[in-house]
N, C-alpha and C positions, 0 to 999 in steps of 0.2 A: 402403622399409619403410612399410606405410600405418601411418594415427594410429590411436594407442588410444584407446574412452574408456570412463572410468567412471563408475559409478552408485551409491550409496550409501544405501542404507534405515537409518533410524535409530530408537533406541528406549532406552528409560533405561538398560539393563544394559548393550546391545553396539550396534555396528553392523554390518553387511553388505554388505560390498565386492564389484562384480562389473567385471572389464574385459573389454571390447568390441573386436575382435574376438573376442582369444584364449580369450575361455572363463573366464579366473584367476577364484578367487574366494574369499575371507578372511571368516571374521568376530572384529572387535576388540572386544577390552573398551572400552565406554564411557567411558574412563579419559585423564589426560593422557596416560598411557603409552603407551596405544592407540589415540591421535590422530598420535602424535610415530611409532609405527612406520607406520601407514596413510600419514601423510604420505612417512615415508621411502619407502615402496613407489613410490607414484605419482612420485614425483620422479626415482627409478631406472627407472620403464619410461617415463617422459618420455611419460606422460599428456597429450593434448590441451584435456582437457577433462573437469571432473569435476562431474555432474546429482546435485542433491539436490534432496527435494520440502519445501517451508514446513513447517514443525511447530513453530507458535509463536515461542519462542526457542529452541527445543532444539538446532536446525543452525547456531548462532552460534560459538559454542569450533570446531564444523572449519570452518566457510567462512571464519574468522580464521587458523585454523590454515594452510590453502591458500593465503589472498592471501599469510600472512607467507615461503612457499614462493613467491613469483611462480607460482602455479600456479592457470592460470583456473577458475573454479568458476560455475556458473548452477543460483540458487535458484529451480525450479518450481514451478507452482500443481498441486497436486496433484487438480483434476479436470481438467485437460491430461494429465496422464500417466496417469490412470484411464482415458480416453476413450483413448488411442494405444496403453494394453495391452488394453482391449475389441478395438479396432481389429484387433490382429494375436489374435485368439481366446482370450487372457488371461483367464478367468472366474475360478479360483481365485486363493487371494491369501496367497502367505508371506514372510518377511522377505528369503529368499534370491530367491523370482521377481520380487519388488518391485526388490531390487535389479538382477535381468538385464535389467528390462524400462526400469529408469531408463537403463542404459547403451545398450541398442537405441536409446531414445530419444536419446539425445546424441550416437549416431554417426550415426542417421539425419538428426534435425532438425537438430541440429549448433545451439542457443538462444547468444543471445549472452551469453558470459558478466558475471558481475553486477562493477558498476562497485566501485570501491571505495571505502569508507565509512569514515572516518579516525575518533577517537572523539570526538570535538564530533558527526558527525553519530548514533552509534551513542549517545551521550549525550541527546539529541535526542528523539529516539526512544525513548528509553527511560520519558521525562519524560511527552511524549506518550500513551504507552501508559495511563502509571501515571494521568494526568487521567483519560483514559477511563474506567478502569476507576472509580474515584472518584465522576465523576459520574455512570454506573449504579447504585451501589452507593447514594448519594444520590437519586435520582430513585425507586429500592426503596422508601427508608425512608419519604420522602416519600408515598408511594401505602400504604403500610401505616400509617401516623399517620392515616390519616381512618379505618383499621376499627378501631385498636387499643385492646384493652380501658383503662380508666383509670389500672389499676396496673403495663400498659408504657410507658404515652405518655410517660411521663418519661425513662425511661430511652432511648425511641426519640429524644426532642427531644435528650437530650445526646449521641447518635452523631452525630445530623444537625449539630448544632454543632462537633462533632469533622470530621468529613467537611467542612465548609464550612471549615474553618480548614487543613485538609488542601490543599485545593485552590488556596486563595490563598496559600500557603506553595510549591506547585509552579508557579502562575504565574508569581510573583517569580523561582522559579530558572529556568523557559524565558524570560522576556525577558533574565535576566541574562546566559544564554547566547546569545542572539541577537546581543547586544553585545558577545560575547567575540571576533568576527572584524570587520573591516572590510569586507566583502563579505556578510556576514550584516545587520550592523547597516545597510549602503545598501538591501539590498533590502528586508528590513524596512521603514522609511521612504516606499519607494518602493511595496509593494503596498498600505499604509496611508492612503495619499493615497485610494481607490477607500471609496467608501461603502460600510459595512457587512462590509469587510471590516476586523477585527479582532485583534487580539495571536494569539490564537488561534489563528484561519484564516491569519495570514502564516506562522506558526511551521508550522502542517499543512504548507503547500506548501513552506517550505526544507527539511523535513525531509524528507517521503516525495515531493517530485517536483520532484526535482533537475532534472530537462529542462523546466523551465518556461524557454521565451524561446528553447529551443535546435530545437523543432519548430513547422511548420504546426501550421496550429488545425485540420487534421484528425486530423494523428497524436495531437496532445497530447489531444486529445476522446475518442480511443479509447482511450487509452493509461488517462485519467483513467477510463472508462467510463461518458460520457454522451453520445456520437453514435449514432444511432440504425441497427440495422443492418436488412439487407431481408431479408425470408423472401417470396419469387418464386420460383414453380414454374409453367412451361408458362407461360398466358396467366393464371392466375391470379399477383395482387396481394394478398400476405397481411400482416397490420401488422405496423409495425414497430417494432422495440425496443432498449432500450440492455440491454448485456449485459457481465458483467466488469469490468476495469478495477480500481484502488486505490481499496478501501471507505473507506479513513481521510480520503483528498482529495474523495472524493463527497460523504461524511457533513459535513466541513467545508461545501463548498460548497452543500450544502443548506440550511443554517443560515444561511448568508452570503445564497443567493436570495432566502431568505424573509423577511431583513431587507430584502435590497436592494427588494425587490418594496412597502415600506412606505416606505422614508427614500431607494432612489436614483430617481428620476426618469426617469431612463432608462431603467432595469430596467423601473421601474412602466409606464411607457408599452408596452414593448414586451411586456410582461406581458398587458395591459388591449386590448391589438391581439390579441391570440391567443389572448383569453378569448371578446372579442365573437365573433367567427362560429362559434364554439360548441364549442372545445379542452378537452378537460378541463381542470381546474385543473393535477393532477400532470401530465399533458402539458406545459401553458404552463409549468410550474417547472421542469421537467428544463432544455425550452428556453433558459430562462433563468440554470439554472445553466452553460450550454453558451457560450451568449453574455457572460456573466460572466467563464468562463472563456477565451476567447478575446481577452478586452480583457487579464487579467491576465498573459496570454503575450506579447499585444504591450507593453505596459509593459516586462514585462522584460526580452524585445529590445532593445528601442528607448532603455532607461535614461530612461523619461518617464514621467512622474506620470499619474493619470485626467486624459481629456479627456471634459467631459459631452458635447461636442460629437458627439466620433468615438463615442461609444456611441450617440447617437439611434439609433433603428432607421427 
């Protein structure tokens, strides 16, 4: 009997079940209840593999709801699966084609299903999000206190006080959590050793990239999305670009370059090499988030602290 698989389009009220080959297709209420029978379904036609696309948090209750089934599940970047239903002549777009097209998708490309994330990491990440969102929402107010009239400035100065106590009130609980495992709190330590990277940037990388130390610093580069890829046609050479990859480990890393490129030495050197013969600046910092990241994979292979050494360039 060949493997089924499914696909799943999601949306506040319901979702939209379709499996692959056969054709089946349901739509459940958005509901526990309608998690618990979608689940029962799949587990009785013994599903290979069940394709859902990121939306936010929304697809967290079923892709919890499936690993608690041992039933594998792989969350897609939903311009992946826009480009593969363009692909097969897909232009329109409803919640029932969305879903036939996520199941073509998972019988053709067959994605590896997503690892699974116990709740310290889901906790994690949660914490993470909520900074983010925090320090946007502060960086806001901040940029609106230099136009604001006199009879808001006050009231903007005491969100921005509210917001600032916000935030060190969420640092406090991400390192707290960082210390809650013995494997969390070593590599902590151990990506902290590296200049300029910080509580912050070590907390980024346990959470959203669990394979640090477990791939080449090619894979991990692409994975992260700072190696640069080639656009070559015929004998034409056309530039080249990083593309994709985990916005949250980029964005950390950015922040981390940009220190490193001031307080590490080694960064700055290899910085100030790739500046002279005339690199853009955002070129030499990609690079050197690139090379950054490549030392903080060997570290965590290797269970070794920074060497300024091994980074000269």
């Amino acid at each position: 009997m060949s493997k089924r698989y499914a696909g799943v389009d999601l949306s506040l009220r319901w979702f939209d079940a379709t499996v692959s080959p056969d054709g089946l297709g349901w739509r459940f209420p958005h509901t526990d209840e309608g998690l618990a029978e979608f689940v029962q379904r799949m587990a009785e036609l013994e599903v290979a593999l069940v394709v859902v696309e990121a939306c936010g948090s929304l697809e967290r209750p079923l892709v919890r709801a499936l690993e608690r089934a041992n039933i594998p599940v792989a969350v897609m970047n939903p311009r992946q699966v826009r480009d593969f239903a363009r692909s097969m002549g897909h232009l329109a777009k409803t919640d029932k084609m969305d879903a036939t097209v996520l199941a073509r998708y998972a019988e053709t490309l067959q994605p590896e299903p997503r690892p699974l994330l116990n709740e310290n990491d889901e906790e994690l990440r949660s914490l993470l999000a909520r900074r983010r969102q925090l320090v946007g929402m502060l960086t806001a107010d901040k940029n609106r206190l230099r136009r604001a009239r006199p009879e808001l400035s006050l009231r903007i100065e005491r969100h921005i006080t509210w917001l600032e106590g916000e935030v060190k009130v969420l640092d406090q609980e991400i390192r707290e959590l960082q210390k809650s495992t013995l494997e969390w709190e070593e590599r902590t330590r151990l990506l902290e050793t590296a200049p300029s990277v910080g509580p912050v940037v070590s907390a980024t990388l346990i959470g959203y990239l669990p394979e640090l130390g477990r791939l080449d610093r090619k894979k991990i580069s692409a994975l992260v999305g700072v190696a640069p890829f080639s656009c070559d046609s015929g004998q034409g050479r056309g530039r080249r670009a990083v593309w994709g990859g985990r916005r949250e480990v980029r964005a950390a890393l950015y922040m981390s370059a940009v220190s490193a490129v001031r307080c590490n030495p080694a960064i700055r050197s290899f910085y100030q090499r790739l500046r002279s013969p005339g690199k853009p600046p955002k070129v030499a910092l990609v690079a050197c988030m690139r090379k950054l990241l490549t030392m903080l994979n060997a570290m965590a292979r290797d269970r070794a602290p920074w060497q300024p050494q091994a980074a000269a360039p």
